[in-house]
C-alpha positions, 0 to 999 in steps of 0.5 A, a space after each residue: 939030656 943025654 947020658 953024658 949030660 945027665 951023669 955029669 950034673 947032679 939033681 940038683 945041678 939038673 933042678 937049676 939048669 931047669 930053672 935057667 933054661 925058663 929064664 929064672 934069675 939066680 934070686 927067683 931060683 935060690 927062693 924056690 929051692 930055699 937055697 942061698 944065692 952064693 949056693 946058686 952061683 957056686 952050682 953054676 960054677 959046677 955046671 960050667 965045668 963039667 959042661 966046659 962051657 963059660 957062659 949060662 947062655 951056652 950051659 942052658 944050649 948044651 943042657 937044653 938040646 940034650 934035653 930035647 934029644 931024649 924026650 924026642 927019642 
């Protein structure tokens, strides 16, 4: 991800947007981060915000191509 991306989302923002981009449901994620599901809809709210995006589809894109622009640098 790129340096904007990654000072905008904290760790753990960055642990669900992972987990989304795999295609986990807010259920299967909440379970292996042994958070709640309301915790899990609250973090993409965050998400949705810092990255002005309205939908998971576009957050996982932006996150998701930013990620592939660092690891080919």
């Amino acid at each position: 991800m790129n340096t904007t991306v990654g000072l905008a989302l904290t760790t753990r923002e960055r642990d669900i947007m992972t987990h989304i981009a795999t295609g986990s449901t807010n259920a299967q994620i909440a379970w292996i981060l042994m958070i709640s599901e309301e915790a899990i809809k609250s973090h993409l709210k965050h998400i949705a915000n810092k990255l002005n995006t309205t939908s998971r589809t576009e957050a996982v894109a932006i996150f998701g191509g930013n990620a592939t622009a660092i690891a080919g640098s």
